[in-house]
N, C-alpha and C positions, 0 to 999 in steps of 0.2 A: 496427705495424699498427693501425689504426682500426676503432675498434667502429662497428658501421653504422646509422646512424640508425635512432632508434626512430620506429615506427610506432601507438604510442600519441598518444592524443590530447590537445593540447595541454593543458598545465596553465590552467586559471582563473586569471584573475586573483583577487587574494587577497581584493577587498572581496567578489566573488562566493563564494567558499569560507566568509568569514565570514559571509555573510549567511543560505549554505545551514546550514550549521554553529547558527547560534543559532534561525534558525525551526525546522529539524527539530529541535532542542531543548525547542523553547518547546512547538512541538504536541506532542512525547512527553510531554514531563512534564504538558501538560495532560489528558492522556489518564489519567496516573495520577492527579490530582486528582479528575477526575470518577468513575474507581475509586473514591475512596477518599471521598468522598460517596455514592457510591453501594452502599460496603461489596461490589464485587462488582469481579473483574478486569477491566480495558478492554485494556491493554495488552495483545498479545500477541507475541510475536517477529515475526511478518508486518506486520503493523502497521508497526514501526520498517523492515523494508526498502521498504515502501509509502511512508513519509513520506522514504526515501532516495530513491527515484524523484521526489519532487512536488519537494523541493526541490534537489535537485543536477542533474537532469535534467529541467526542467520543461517542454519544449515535444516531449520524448518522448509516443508514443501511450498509452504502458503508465502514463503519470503522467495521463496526461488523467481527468477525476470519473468519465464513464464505464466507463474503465475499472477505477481504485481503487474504487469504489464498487460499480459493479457484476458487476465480478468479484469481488471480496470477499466479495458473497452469495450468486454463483452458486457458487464453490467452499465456499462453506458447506454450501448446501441439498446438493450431490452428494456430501458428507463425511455429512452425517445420511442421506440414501438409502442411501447405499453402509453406513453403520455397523446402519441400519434392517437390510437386509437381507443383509449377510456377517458381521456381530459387530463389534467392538473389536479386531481381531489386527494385528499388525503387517503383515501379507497386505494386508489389507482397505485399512488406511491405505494401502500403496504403490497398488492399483489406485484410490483415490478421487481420489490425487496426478494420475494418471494421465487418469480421466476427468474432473476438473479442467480439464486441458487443452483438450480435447475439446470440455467443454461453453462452456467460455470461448471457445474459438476460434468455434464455432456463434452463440453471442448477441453474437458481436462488444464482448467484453467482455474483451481481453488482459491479464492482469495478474499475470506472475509471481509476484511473492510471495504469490498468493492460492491456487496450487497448494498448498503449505505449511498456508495455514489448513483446507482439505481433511483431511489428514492429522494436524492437531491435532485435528479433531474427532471423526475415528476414534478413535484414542489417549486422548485425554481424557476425551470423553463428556460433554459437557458439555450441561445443559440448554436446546435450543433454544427455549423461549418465554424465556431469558433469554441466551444468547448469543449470537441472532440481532438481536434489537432493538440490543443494546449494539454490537456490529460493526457493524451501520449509524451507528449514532450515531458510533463512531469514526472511520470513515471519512471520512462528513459534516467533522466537527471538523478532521481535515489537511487534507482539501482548500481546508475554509472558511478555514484557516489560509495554505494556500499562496494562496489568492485574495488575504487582507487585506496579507499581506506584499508579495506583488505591487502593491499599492494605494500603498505606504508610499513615498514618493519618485517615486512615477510609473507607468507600466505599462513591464513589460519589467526589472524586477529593479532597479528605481529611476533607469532611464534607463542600464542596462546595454548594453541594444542589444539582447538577447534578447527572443523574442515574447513577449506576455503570458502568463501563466497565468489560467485554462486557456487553451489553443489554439482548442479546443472544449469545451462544456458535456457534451453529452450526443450 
């Protein structure tokens, strides 16, 4: 009996997997350079699934700057709101994850892994006049990354066939 074809989608070719594979490398670790000049975290876990979307899916909506970007700091600010006004509980986090969604889907700014930075900032608490400027800065930094890599051999993932990165700007 025959197992029935998968309904997964097609593997990449492998120069494409390499290419995602070492730029989403190159932007991580420079993410933790500029931490570590700056003696302050950049990286966060959202972050690395953000730089999975620009580079292994790059003519997705959810990878476009607009949306890495600025969903990044809409699910920020509604993680400090939500922490301003329900506490730090792990309550609180689940509903910020929540209107995350919400508020991202409203400003037209889709970006799952930004749900997540919502709920880090519940949880953590961390100082927004310093971890809101750095989350933009990081942002900025993959996408600027996923641009120049795009640049590198051509538009389209170095004459891959795929659309440029971004699709769209903003």
């Amino acid at each position: 009996m025959a197992l029935p074809a998968s309904k997964a989608p097609a593997r990449p070719p492998l120069p494409v997997v390499i290419r995602a594979t070492l730029c989403g490398s190159v932007a991580l670790v420079l993410l933790v350079a500029v931490g570590g000049l700056l003696d302050e975290p950049v990286l966060i876990p959202p972050l690395a699934a953000s730089a999975a979307l620009v580079f292994a899916a790059p003519a997705l909506p959810l990878a476009q700057p607009r949306s890495v970007i600025g969903g990044q700091a809409v699910s920020a600010i509604v993680g400090f709101l939500t922490l301003a006004v329900a506490g730090g509980s792990t309550w609180a986090a689940a509903v910020a994850g929540g209107l995350a969604i919400g508020a991202m889907a409203l400003t037209r700014t889709a970006h799952s892994p930004a749900a997540a930075t919502a709920v880090i900032v519940v949880v953590a608490q961390p100082p927004a006049v310093t971890f809101l400027p750095l989350l933009l800065l990081a942002t900025v930094l993959i996408t600027g990354v996923g641009f120049l890599a795009d640049r590198v051999g051509g538009p389209g993932r170095g004459g891959s066939g795929a659309a440029p990165y971004p699709t769209h700007w903003w």
